[in-house]
N, C-alpha and C positions, 0 to 999 in steps of 0.2 A: 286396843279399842274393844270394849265389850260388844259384840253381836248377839242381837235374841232373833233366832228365826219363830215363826209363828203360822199356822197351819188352822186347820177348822179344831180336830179333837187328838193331835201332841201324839197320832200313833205310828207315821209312816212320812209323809215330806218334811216338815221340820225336823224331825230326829234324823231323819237321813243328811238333811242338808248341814245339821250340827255337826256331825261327825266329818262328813266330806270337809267342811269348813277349816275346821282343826286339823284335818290330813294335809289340806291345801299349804297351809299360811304357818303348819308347824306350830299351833302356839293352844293355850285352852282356851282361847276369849268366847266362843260357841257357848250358846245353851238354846234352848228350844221351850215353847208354850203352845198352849192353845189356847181358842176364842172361844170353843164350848165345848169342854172335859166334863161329860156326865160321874164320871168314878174313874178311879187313875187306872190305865192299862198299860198292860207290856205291849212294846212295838208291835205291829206287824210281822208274823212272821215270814209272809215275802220280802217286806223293809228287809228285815235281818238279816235274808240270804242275798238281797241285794247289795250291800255294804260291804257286806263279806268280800267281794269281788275286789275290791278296794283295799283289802288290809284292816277294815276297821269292822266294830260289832258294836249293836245296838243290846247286847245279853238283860245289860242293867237299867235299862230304862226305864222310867215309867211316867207317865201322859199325867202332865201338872198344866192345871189352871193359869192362862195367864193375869195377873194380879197389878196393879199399881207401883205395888213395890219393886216388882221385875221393870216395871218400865223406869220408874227412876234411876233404876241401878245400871242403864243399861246406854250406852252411846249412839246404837242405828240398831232400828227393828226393822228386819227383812220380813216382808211377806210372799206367802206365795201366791197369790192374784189380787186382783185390785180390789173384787170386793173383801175381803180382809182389811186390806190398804185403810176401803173409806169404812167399814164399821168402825174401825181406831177414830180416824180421823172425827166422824162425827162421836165419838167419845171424849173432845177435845183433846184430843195426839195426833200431831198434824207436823210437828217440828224435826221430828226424826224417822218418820217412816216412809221405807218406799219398796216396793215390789222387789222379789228377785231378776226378773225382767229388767227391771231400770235399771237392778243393782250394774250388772253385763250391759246396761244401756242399747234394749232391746225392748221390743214390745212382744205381751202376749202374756200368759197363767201359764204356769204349774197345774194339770189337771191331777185331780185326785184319784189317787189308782185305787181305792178303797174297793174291794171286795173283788178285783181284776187279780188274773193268775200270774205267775212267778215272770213272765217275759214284759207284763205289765208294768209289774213294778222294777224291772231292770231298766225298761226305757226312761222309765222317771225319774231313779237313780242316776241313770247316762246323763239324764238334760240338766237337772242337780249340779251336777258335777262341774259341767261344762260350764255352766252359767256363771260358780262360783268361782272359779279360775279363770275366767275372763275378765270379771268384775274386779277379782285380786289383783291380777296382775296386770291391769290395766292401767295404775295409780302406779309412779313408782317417784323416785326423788332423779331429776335431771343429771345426765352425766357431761362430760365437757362437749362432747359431739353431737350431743344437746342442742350448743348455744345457737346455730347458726339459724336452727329451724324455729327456735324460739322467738330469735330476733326476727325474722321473717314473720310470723303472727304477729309480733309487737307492735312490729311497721304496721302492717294492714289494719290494726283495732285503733293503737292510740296515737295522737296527734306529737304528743310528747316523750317517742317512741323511748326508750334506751338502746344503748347503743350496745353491738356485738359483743364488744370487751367487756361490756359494763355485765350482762348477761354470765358472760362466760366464768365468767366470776364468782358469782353469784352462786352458779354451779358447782364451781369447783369447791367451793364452802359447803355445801349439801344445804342451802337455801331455796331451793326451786323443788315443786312436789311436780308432777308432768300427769297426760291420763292421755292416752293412747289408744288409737284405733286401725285394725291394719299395719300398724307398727310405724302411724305417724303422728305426732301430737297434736292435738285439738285442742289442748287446754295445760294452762300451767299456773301456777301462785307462786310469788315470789314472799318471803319473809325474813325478818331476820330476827336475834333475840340481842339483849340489853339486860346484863343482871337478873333479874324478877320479870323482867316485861318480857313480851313477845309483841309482835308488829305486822301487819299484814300489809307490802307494798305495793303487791301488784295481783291482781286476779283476770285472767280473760279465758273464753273459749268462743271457739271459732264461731260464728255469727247461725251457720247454719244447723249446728248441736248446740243449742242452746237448748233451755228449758228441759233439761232430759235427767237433773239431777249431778250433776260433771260439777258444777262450781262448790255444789255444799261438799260431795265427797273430796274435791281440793281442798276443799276449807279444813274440812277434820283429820283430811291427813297432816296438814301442816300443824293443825293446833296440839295433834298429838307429838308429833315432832318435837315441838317445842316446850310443850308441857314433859317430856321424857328428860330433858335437858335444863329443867329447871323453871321455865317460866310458869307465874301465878297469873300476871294479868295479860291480858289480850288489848290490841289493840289495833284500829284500820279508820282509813279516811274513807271519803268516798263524796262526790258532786252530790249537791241536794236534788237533782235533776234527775239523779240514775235512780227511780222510784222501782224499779224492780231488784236492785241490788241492797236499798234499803229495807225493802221486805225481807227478804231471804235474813239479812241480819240480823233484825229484830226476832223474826222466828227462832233463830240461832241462840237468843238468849242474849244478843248485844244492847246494850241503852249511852242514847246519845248523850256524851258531856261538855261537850263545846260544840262552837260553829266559827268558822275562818270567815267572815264576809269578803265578797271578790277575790276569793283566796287561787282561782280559775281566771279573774278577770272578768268572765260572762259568767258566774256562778259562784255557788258556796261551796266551803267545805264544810262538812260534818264529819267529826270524829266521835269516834264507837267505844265504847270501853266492854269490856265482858270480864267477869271474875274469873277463878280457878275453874275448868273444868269438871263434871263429876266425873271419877274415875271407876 
């Protein structure tokens, strides 16, 4: 999954949080922008000794304009405070962005240590750090010891629970994505794949972490799961009644192509189609 972290001017929190990122998760999918780059600069050099602490270096950087085409290219843009969040958002990019705060699903900014001495910029490094490895390793794919506490949410959300084996299952296939707090799950999506298709069968998080951003990052963990494995097209049901879970989709880039009438009995179904993801 590509990440673009994004900052005010691309010299000191988003390049740090790039680097941390790819430290974290092992991988290069990081890159960093900013919302107002007057002329490209080298880091921070307290960023730079901050990082260092970490095994990584900011040496080669330099502070690039966020642009359009970065944001197409790119799967979830981290910001570091909300207002960042909403100048995107009122720039119509609303679909994929959310705080580093939510990322960790936490409230609160990233303050900017801009012109603060070397112990400044190490505490923002530290919360950096922290946030991002909370937020990684928060999401992971279900293990079979898993199923019980799964089933247990299941019961409690839906009426037409599945059952423990059915779960466990499910699990043991590396079908279920989980996202974890305190090291107990609050949330999990169930999927499975078909040739070219992929399928989205079950989506919940617990009723009180709701609206905190938990169900899209299930969702994208799954769709990358299955897009890694071959699938082109995406696909998920959902009650015409559940008007917040239709939103969230449609933001997501899903368009509906059928409807199940009394498919619920007291309700419809709507199913979702979405094309290949970008990569």
């Amino acid at each position: 999954m590509k990440v673009l972290f994004v900052c005010t001017g691309n010299t000191c929190r988003s390049p740090m949080a790039k680097v941390l990122y790819n430290l974290i998760t092992g991988t290069c999918d990081a890159d960093s922008r900013g919302i107002y780059v007057g002329f490209p600069s080298e880091a921070s050099p307290n960023a730079q000794k901050a990082v260092k602490e970490y095994g990584v270096d900011l040496e080669n950087h330099i502070s690039r304009q966020l642009t359009m085409e970065d944001i197409k290219d790119c799967d979830l843009i981290i910001t570091m405070t909300k207002a960042h969040k909403e100048a995107l958002i009122s720039a119509g990019i609303d679909n994929k962005v959310i705080t580093l705060y939510e990322f960790a699903h936490e409230e609160g900014d990233v303050s900017d240590p801009f012109g603060g001495n070397e112990e400044v910029y190490k505490k923002t490094c530290d919360e950096i750090y922290r946030l991002i490895k909370k937020g990684v390793e928060s999401s992971d794919l279900a293990k079979a010891g898993d199923a019980a506490e799964i089933a247990k949410l299941e019961k409690d959300i839906f009426p037409d629970a599945w059952s423990e084996n059915a779960i466990l299952r499910e699990a043991e296939n590396k079908r279920i994505t989980v996202y974890k707090e305190n090291n107990k799950i609050i949330g999990y999506c169930i999927f499975m794949l078909g040739g070219d298709q992929g399928e989205i069968l079950r989506i919940a998080v617990k009723e009180d972490a709701r609206k905190k951003g938990i169900g899209k990052k299930l969702l994208k963990q799954a769709f990358e799961k299955m897009q890694k494995e071959g699938a082109t097209e995406f696909f998920l049901e959902v009650r015409s009644k559940n008007i917040a879970a239709i939103s969230l989709y449609k933001k997501m880039g899903f368009e509906q192509i059928d409807k199940r009438k009394n498919y619920y009995g007291d309700d419809d179904a709507l199913i979702f189609k979405k094309a290949e993801l970008e990569r």
